[in-house]
C-alpha positions, 0 to 999 in steps of 0.5 A: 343399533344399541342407543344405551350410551345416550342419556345413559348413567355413563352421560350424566357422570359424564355432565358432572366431570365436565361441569366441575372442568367448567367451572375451574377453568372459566375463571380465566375470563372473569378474574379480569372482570374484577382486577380491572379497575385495580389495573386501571389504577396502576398503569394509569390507564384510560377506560377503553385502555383498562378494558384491553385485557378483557378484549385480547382475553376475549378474542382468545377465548373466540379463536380458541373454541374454534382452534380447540373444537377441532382439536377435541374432534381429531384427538377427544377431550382428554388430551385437547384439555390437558394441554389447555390447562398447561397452557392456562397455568403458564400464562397466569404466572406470566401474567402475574409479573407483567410489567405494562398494560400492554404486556397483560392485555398480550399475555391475555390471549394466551389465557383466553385461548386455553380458557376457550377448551371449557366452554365451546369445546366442552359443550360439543362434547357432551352433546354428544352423549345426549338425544333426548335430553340434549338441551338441558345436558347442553345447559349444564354443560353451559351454566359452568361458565356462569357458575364460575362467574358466579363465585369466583368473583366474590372468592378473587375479590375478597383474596385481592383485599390482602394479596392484590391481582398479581397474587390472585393470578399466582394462585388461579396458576397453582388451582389450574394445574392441581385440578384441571389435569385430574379431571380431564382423565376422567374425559377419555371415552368417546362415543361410538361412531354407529351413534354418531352417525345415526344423529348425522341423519336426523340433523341433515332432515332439519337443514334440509327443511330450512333450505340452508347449506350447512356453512350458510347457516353456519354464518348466518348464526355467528352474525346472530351470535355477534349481534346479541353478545354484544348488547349481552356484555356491556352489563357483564364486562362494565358492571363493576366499573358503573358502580365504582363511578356511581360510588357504590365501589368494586365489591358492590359491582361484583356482588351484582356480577354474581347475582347476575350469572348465578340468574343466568345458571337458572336461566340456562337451566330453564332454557334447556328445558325449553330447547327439549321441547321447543327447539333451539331456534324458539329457544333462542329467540325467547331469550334474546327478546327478553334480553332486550327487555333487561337493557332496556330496565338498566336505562332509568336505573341508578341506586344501588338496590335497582342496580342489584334488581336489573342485574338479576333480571338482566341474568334471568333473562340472557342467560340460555341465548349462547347454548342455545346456539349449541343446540341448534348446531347439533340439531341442524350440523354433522354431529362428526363436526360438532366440536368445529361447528360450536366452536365457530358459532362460539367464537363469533359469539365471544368476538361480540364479547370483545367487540361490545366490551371495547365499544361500551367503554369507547362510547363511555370515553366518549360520552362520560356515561353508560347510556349511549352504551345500553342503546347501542346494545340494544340495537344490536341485539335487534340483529339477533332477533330478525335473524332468528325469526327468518330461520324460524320462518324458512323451517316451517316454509319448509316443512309445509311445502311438501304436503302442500305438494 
């Protein structure tokens, strides 16, 4: 059988299309990172009332890797994409003339949802096109997120100073149409079905060794992943509002978001390395252990250069655990599923999002600060980790009991 069209010149242009994607379209998911402390302002909003757009953006953003997933393995990227992007585009112009909160947080969803086709959709399908080289093409693929993070903060936080949020969103419509659509045409080939067959047989030898069913450890990974996403976002989603109330103001928190997902793009990056050679399990694990490590550093910290410093080794730390669920889906799932299973385990990975972005600012509602919150994040990270060391135990309980025998 031909395996050229894995990790072939086709693949990496490939990786590069979808990185471009990647980046334009996550937007979605931080420009209301940045606009929340301006909508707090204007609909006079309480803390857990202004993180309410994040959280509806957040849980469309968990249906729609699950929704899309399966679309990209029924139709292919191209055309799942597109209709994505109309999506997104509409929605932003909706969200820009949104009278109440409650309008934005609705209108949210929608934008959440289509964002989801450039994250879990479009990690799936690059897995596709890769075997030995799967982890750090996954990574890439992965690091569009946080890249996006990564600048487009900074460009919507110095566009709002003239235009304000409702005019960043009148701009994010316009650069979603113009660039996502082009893109998504270069998207059309799909691999061919002797190949993906061949990657089926290999992932059915791992499940088989760590004695679960596909949908067992299907489940046992979205618990995991909501576990550590959400002791992973309460410095992602409350950084900017932290240094607005230490005085520091907004643009200070957003630099330190930058910082910090442009450590996680390296993080990714090197996770990716890790998982070609250690496997998506170990992989995760490591980062998940560092993770709470991080957590821990933000505790004591207050002035503004600390800040700075945690955030950029909180990003150094965390930034590979969520494609490394990737990973192992691709090691251990039917590569025929790909898109549904990632989109799945992504899912309950971003509902962690959500569910840790509310509780941070309810426990700040609660408390006056962000301690308790660090803390009941770290707890929950604990969760992540015992479920990664039982599948790792399993796995080699496995494969030691047949030579046993």
């Amino acid at each position: 059988m031909d395996q050229s069209i894995f990790d072939s010149r086709a693949s990496w242009i490939r990786l590069g299309i979808s990185l471009a994607v990647a980046v334009m379209g996550n937007v979605g998911m931080w420009a209301i990172i940045v606009i929340m402390p301006d909508v707090e302002a204007e609909f006079g909003a309480g803390r857990a009332e202004a993180s309410l757009p994040y959280v509806t953006t957040m849980i469309g953003f968990a249906v729609g890797n699950l929704v899309i997933g399966r679309m990209v393995d029924r139709w292919g990227m191209t055309l799942s994409l597109i209709a994505a992007s109309v999506l997104i585009a509409v929605s932003y112009g909706l969200a820009a003339i949104a009278p109440t909160i409650w309008m934005l947080s609705l209108v949210q969803l929608a934008i959440g949802f289509g964002t989801a086709s450039c994250f879990g959709p479009l990690i799936a399908d690059i897995s596709q096109w890769f075997q030995k080289r799967r982890g750090i093409a996954v990574a890439i693929a992965a690091s569009g997120n946080y890249l996006s993070g990564a600048i487009w903060p900074i460009l919507l936080g110095w566009f709002a100073g003239d235009a304000g949020w409702r005019g960043i969103y009148v701009m994010l419509a316009v650069l979603t149409v113009v660039i996502m659509i082009p893109l998504a045409l270069c998207l059309r080939a799909r691999v061919p079905e002797a190949m993906t067959q061949a990657a089926e047989a290999a992932a059915s030898l791992l499940r088989r060794d760590a004695g679960y069913s596909p949908r067992t450890l299907q489940w046992m990974l979205g618990l995991a992943g909501i576990g550590c996403c959400v002791a992973m976002s309460m410095p992602q989603v409350h950084i900017v509002s932290l240094c607005v109330d230490l005085g520091f103001g907004a643009a200070a928190g957003a630099e330190m978001l930058s910082l910090m997902l442009l450590g996680g793009v390296v993080s990714r990056l090197v996770s990716g390395v890790l998982a070609d050679r250690l496997g998506g399990v170990r992989t995760l694990l490591i980062g998940s252990m560092l993770q709470a490590l991080a957590l821990f550093l933000y505790l004591p910290a207050g002035g503004l250069v600390s800040l700075y410093v945690v955030s950029l080794i909180f990003g150094l730390s965390q930034g590979g655990i969520v494609p490394s669920y990737a990973v192992i889906v691709r090691e251990y799932m039917p590569a025929r599923e790909a898109g549904a299973r990632v989109g799945f385990v992504m899912m309950m990975t971003i509902l962690g999002m959500a569910l840790g972005g509310w509780m941070s600012g309810w426990i700040y509602d609660m408390t006056g600060s962000y301690q308790w919150a660090f803390l009941n994040g770290i707890a929950w990270n604990a969760l992540n980790i015992g479920i990664m060391c039982v599948i790792l135990w399993r796995g080699a309980r496995g494969r030691m009991v047949p030579a046993a025998a």
